[in-house]
VOZA-159535 format. One record per atom (N, C-alpha, C): x, y, z. Coordinates in steps of 0.1 Angstrom, whole numbers, padded with zeros to 4 digits, always signed. Example, Ala and Ser with C-alpha at 12.3 -4.5 7.8 and 13.67 -1.06 7.14 Angstrom:
BEGIN
+0132-0057+0078 +0123-0045+0078 +0132-0033+0078 +0128-0022+0071 +0137-0011+0071 +0129+0000+0079 
This chain:
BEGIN
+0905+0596+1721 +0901+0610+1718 +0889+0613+1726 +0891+0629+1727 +0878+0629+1740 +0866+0630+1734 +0858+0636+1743 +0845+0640+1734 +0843+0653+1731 +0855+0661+1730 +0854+0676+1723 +0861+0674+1712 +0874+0667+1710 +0878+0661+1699 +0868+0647+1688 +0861+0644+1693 +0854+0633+1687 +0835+0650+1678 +0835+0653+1684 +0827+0668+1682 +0830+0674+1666 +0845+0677+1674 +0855+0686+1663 +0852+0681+1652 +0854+0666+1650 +0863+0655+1638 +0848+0654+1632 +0836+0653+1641 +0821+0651+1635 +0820+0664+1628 +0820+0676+1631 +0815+0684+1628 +0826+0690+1615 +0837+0684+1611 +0846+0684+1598 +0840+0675+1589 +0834+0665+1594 +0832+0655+1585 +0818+0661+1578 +0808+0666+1589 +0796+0669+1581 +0794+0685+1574 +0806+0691+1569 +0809+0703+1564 +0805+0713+1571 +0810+0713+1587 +0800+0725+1596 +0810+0738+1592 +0825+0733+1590 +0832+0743+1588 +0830+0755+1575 +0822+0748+1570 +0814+0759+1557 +0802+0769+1560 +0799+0769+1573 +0790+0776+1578 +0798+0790+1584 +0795+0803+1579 +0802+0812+1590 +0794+0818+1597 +0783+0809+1599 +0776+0812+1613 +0781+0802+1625 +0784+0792+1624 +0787+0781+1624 +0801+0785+1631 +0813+0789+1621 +0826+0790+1629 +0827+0808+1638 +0819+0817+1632 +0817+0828+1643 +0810+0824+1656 +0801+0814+1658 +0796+0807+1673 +0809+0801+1677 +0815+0794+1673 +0829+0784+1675 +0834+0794+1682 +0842+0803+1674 +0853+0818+1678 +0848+0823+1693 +0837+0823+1689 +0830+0838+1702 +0831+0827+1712 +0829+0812+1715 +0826+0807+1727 +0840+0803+1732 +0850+0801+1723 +0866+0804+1722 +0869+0810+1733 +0863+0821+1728 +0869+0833+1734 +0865+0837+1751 +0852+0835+1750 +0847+0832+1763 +0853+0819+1771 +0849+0809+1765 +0857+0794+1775 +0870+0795+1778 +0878+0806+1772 +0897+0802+1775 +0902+0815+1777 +0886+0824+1776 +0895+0837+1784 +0903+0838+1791 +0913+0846+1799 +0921+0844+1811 +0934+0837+1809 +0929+0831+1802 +0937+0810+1803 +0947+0809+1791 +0947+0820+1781 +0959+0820+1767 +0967+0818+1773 +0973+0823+1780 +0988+0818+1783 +0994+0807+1789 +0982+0801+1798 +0989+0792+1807 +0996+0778+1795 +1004+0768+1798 +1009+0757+1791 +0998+0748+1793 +0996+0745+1781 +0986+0733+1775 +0995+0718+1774 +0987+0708+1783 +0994+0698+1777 +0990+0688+1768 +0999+0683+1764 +1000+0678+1747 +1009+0669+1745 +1005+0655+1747 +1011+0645+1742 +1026+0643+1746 +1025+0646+1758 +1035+0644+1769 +1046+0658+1769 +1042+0668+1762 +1049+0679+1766 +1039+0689+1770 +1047+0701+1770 +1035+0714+1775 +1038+0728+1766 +1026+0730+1763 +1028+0742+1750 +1022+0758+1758 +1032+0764+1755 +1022+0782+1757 +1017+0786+1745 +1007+0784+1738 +1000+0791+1726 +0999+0801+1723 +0991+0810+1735 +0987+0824+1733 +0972+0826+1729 +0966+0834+1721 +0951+0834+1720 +0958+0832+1700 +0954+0816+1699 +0950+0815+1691 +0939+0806+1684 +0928+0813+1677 +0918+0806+1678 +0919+0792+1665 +0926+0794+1661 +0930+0782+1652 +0937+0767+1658 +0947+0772+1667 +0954+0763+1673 +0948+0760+1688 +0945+0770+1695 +0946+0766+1713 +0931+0757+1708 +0921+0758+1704 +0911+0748+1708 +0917+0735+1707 +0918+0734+1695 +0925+0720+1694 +0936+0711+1698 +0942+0716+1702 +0954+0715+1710 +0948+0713+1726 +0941+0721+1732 +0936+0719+1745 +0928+0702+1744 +0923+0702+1734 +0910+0693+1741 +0919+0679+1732 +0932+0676+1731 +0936+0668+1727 +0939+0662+1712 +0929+0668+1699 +0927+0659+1690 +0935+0667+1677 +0938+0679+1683 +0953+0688+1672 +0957+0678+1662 +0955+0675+1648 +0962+0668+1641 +0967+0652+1643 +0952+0645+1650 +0957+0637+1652 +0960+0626+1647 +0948+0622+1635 +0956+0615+1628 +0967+0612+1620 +0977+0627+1613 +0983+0630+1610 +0998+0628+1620 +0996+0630+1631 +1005+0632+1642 +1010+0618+1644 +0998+0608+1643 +0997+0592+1648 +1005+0586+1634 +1002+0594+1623 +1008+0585+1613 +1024+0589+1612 +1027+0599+1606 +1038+0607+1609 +1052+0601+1619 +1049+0604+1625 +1062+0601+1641 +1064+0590+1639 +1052+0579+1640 +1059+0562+1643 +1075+0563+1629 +1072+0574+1615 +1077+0569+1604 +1089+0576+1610 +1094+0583+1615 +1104+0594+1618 +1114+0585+1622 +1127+0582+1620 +1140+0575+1621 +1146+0581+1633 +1148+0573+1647 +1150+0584+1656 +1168+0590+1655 +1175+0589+1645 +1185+0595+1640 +1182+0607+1626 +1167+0608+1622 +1169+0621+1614 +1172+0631+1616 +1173+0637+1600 +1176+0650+1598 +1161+0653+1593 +1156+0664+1603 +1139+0671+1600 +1136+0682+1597 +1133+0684+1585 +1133+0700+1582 +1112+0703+1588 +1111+0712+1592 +1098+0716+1601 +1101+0729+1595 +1088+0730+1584 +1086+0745+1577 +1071+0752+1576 +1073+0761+1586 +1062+0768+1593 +1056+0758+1602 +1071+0764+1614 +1070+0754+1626 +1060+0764+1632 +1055+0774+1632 +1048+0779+1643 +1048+0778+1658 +1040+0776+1666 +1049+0778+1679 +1054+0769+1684 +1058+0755+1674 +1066+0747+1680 +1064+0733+1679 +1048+0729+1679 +1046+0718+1683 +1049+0707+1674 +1049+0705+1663 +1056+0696+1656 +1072+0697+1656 +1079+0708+1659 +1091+0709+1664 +1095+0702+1667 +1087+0702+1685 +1091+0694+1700 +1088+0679+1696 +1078+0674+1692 +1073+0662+1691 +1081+0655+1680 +1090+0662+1669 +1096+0656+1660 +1111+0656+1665 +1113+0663+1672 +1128+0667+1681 +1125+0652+1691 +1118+0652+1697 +1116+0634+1705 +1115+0627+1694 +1111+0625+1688 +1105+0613+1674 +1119+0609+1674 +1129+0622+1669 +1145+0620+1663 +1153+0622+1673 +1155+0619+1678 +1162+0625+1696 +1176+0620+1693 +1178+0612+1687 +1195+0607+1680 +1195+0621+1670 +1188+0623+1664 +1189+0635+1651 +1189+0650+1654 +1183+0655+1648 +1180+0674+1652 +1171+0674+1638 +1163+0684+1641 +1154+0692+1636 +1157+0709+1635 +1159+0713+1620 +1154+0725+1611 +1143+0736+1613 +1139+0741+1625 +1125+0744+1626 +1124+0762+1619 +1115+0764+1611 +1118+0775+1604 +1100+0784+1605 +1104+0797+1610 +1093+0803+1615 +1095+0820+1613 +1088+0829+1604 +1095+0838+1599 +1087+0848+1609 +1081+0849+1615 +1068+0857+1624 +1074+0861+1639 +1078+0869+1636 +1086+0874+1651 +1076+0871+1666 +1063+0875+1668 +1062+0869+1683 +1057+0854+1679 +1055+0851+1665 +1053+0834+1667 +1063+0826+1675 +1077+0833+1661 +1091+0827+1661 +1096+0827+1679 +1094+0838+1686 +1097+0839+1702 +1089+0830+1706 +1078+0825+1705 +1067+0815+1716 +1074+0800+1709 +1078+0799+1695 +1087+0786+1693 +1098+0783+1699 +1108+0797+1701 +1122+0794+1710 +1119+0792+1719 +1106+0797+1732 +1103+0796+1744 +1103+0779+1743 +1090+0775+1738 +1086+0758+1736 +1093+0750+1739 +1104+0755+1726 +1115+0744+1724 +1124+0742+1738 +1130+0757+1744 +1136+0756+1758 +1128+0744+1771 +1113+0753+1768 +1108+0746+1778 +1104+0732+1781 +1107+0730+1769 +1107+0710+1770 +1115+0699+1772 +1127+0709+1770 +1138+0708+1772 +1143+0696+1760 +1140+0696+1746 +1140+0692+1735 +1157+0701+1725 +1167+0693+1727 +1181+0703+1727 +1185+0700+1713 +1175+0692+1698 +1179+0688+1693 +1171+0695+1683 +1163+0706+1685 +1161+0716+1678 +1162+0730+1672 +1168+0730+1664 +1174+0745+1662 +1162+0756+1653 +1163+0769+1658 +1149+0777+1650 +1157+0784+1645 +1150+0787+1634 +1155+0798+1622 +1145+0808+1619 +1148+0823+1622 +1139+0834+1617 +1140+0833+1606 +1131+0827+1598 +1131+0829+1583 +1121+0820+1577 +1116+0824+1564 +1104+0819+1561 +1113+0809+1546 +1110+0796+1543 +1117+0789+1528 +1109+0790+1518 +1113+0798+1513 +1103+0803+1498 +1116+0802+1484 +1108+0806+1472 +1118+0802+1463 +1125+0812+1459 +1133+0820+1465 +1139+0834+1467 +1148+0842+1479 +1160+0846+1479 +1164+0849+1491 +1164+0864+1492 +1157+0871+1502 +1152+0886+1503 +1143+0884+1512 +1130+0896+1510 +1120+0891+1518 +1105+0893+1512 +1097+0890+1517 +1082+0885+1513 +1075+0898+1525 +1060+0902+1517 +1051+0904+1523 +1043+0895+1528 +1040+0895+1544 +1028+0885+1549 +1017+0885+1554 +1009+0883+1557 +0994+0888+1562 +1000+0884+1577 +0995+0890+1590 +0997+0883+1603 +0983+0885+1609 +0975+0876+1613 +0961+0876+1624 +0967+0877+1637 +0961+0888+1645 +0962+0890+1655 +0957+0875+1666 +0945+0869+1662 +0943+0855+1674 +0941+0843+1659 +0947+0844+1652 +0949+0834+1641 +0962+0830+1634 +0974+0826+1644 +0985+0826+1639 +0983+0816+1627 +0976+0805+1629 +0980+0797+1613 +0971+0800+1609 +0970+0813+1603 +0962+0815+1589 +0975+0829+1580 +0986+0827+1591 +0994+0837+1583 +0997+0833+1575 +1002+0842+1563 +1004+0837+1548 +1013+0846+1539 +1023+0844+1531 +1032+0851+1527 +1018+0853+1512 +1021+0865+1508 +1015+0871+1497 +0997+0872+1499 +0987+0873+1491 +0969+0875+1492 +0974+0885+1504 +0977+0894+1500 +0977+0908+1510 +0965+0916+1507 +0952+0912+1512 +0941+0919+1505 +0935+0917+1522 +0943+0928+1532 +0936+0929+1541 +0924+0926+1547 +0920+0922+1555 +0910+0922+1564 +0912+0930+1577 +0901+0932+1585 +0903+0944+1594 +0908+0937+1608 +0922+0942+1610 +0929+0942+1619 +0937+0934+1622 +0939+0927+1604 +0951+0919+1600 +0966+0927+1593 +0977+0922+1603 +0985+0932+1600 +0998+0927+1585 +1002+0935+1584 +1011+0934+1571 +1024+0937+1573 +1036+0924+1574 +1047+0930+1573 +1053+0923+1568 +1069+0927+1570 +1081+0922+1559 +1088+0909+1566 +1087+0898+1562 +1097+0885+1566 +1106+0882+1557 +1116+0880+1565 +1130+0873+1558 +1127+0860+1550 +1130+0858+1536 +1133+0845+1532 +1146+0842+1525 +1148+0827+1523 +1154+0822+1517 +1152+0813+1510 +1159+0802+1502 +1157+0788+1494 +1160+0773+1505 +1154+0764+1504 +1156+0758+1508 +1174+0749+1507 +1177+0751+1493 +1194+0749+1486 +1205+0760+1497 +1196+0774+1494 +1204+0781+1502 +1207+0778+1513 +1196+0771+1520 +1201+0772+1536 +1211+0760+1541 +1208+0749+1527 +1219+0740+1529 +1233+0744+1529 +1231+0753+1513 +1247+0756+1512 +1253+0768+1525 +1246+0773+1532 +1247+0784+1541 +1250+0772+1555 +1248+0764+1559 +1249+0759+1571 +1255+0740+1569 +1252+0737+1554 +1260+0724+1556 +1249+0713+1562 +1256+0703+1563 +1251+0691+1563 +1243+0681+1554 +1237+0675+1560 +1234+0663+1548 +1216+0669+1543 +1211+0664+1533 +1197+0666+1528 +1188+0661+1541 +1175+0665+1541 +1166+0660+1555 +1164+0649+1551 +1157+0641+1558 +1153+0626+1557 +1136+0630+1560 +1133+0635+1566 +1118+0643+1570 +1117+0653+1568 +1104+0660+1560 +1101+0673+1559 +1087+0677+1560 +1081+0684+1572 +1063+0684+1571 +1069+0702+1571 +1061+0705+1560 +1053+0719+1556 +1041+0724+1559 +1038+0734+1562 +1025+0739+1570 +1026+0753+1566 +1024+0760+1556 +1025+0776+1551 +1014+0780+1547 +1002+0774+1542 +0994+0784+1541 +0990+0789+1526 +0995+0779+1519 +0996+0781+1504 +1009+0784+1497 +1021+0787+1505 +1029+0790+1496 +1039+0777+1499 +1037+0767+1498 +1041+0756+1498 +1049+0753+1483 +1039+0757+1468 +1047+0756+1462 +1062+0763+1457 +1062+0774+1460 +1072+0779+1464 +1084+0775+1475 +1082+0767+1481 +1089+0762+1490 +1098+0748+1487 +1090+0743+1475 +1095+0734+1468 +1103+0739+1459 +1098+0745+1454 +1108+0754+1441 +1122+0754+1445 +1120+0762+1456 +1135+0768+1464 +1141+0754+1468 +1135+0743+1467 +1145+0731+1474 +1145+0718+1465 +1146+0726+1456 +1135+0711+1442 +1146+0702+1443 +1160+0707+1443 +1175+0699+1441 +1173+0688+1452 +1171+0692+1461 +1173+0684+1474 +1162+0673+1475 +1153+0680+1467 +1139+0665+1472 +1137+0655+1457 +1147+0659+1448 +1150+0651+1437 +1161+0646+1439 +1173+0648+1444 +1183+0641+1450 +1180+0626+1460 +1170+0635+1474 +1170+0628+1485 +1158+0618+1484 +1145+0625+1479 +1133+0620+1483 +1129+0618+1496 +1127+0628+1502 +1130+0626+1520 +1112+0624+1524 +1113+0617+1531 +1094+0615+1535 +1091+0632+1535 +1076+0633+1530 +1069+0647+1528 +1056+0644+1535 +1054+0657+1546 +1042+0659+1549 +1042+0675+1546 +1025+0674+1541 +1024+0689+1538 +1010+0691+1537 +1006+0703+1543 +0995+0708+1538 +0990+0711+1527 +0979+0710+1522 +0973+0715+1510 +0955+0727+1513 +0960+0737+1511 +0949+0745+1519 +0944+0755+1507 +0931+0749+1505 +0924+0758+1490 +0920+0771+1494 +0918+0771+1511 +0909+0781+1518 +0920+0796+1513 +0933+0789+1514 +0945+0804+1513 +0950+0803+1494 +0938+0797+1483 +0944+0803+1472 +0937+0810+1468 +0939+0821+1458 +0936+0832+1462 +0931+0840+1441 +0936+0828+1434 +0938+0830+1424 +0936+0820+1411 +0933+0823+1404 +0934+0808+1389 +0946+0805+1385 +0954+0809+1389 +0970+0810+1383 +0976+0801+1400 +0971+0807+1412 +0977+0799+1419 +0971+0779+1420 +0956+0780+1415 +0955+0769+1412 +0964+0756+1402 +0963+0766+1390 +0975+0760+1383 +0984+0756+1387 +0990+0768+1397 +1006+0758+1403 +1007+0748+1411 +0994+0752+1419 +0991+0739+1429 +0992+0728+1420 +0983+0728+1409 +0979+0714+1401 +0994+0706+1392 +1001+0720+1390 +1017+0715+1382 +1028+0710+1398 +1024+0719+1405 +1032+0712+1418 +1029+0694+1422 +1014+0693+1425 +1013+0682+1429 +1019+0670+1415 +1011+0673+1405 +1018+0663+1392 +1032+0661+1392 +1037+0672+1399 +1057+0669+1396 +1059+0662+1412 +1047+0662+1419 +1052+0651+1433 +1049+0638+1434 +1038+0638+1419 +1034+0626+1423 +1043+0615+1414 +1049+0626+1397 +1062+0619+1395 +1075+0613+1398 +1078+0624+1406 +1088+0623+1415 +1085+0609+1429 +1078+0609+1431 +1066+0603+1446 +1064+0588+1444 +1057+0587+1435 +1047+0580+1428 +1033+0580+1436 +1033+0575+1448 +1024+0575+1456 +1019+0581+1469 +1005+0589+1471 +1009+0593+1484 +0998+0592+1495 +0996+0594+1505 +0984+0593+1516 +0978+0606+1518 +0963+0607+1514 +0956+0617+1516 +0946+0616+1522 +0949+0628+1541 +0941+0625+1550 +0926+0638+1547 +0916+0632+1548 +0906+0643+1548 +0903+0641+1563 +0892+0640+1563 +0882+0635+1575 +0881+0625+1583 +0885+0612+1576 +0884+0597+1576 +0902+0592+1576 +0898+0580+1581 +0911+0571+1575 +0918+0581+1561 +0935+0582+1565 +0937+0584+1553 +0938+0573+1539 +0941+0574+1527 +0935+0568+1523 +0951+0568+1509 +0952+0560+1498 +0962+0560+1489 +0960+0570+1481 +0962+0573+1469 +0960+0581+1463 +0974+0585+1448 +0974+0581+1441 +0986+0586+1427 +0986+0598+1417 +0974+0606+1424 +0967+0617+1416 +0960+0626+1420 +0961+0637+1421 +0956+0647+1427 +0944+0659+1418 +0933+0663+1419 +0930+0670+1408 +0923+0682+1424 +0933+0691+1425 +0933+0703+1428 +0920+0710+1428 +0913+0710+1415 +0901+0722+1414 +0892+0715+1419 +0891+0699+1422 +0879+0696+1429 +0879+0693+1442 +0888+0701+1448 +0890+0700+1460 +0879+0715+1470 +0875+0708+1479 +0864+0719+1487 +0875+0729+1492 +0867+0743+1492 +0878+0756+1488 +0877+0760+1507 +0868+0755+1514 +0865+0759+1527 +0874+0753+1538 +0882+0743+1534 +0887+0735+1540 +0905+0733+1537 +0914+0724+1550 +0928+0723+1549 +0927+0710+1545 +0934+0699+1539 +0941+0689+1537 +0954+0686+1541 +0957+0672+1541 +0966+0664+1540 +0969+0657+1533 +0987+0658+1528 +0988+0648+1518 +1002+0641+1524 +1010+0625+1523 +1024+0619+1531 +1025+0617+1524 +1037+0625+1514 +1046+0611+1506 +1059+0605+1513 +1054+0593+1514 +1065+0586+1523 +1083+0580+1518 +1084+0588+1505 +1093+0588+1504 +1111+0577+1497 +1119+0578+1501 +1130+0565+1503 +1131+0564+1514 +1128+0549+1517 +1135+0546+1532 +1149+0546+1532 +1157+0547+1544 +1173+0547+1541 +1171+0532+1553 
């Protein structure tokens, strides 16, 4: 890891991210250092990504240390004949890197954000990665569609529902479905992998697929992000979600800062509200 990534992982660990003085210096020098430069392809762990100006993703992704411990754990576990469902693929990068992981298999990649969803179909072409298919559509527990917040240079902070504007965050309609539905709609077997990345509405995304990950038990990665709940009631669900994963689960890996670490229990409200998590349930092996 370099020494902008070794920076990054310091400055998570000692809560700099709770400063919004702190991440408005971050943004503004963003914006200056990579002016020009959104578009060009970033490379990344042996492929090459076009981002765009996003201040959530391009830093981290340029200077190498994007999810890395997560990424390092992750992949080695990936069966290179799975089936991978990738929910809120965004522009791709767990996509492509899970599309090689499985290169006997294919990947599910599901992105409901129209110029996101285009910069994922680009990705995927451009890596020439043939074993991933995208889906305009967001897996929630409902088939219709969802209001979503969209950030103009913050694609992963978009979020289906907390539609309590901020200025010059836009608001529009995505397509969803069930996770059941899209099986019974296209066929094939239950995933064997599934990493989630939505932004809080994760438990909903379980809802919509509960048959399948009680059936399969397919390894789970997923975010857990206090920063996108928005409510007392959504806390609750978080807290009844995680208890029915950890039944279901029994055990799982929860990455903060550090080494991730074991964990059989989750207690949701004591989690820092400023910040994203990780959680792997690893699942049935086949």
């Amino acid at each position: 890891m370099g020494l902008e990534s070794t920076a990054r992982a310091w400055a998570l660990q000692h809560g700099l991210q709770r400063s919004r003085a702190v991440v408005a210096a971050y943004r503004g020098l963003a914006r200056v250092r990579f002016r020009g430069s959104w578009d060009e392809p970033v490379a990344f762990r042996g492929h090459h990504f076009r981002i765009g100006q996003d201040l959530t993703l391009y830093p981290a992704v340029h200077s190498g240390g994007f999810e890395a411990e997560e990424l390092d754990t992750l992949l080695p576990l990936v069966p290179e004949d799975a089936t991978v469902w990738d929910v809120g693929a965004n522009i791709g990068i767990y996509a492509v890197l899970l599309g090689a992981a499985a290169h006997r298999g294919r990947v599910e990649a599901f992105e409901p954000v129209p110029a996101t969803h285009q910069r994922l179909v680009d990705n995927v072409a451009a890596n020439h990665v043939t074993n991933v298919r995208t889906h305009f559509v967001a897996l929630s527990d409902s088939v219709g569609t969802a209001r979503m917040a969209v950030h103009p240079d913050a694609h992963g902070c978009d979020q289906i529902g907390g539609i309590d504007l901020e200025p010059g965050v836009e608001s529009i309609d995505v397509p969803t479905t069930t996770g059941e539905e899209f099986l019974r709609a296209h066929g094939g077997a239950d995933p064997d992998v599934v990493k989630v990345d939505i932004e809080g509405h994760e438990p909903q995304f379980l809802a919509g697929a509960w048959g399948m990950f009680e059936r399969r038990r397919p390894l789970l990665m997923m975010e857990v992000n206090p920063t996108a709940w928005t409510s007392a009631e959504q806390v609750r669900l978080w807290q009844s979600t995680m208890d029915d994963l950890f039944a279901l689960y029994g055990t799982a890996q929860w990455f903060e800062a550090t080494t991730p670490r074991e964990v059989t229990s989750l207690d949701v409200a004591a989690l820092e509200d400023t910040r994203a998590y990780t959680v792997l349930f690893t699942g049935r092996p086949r």
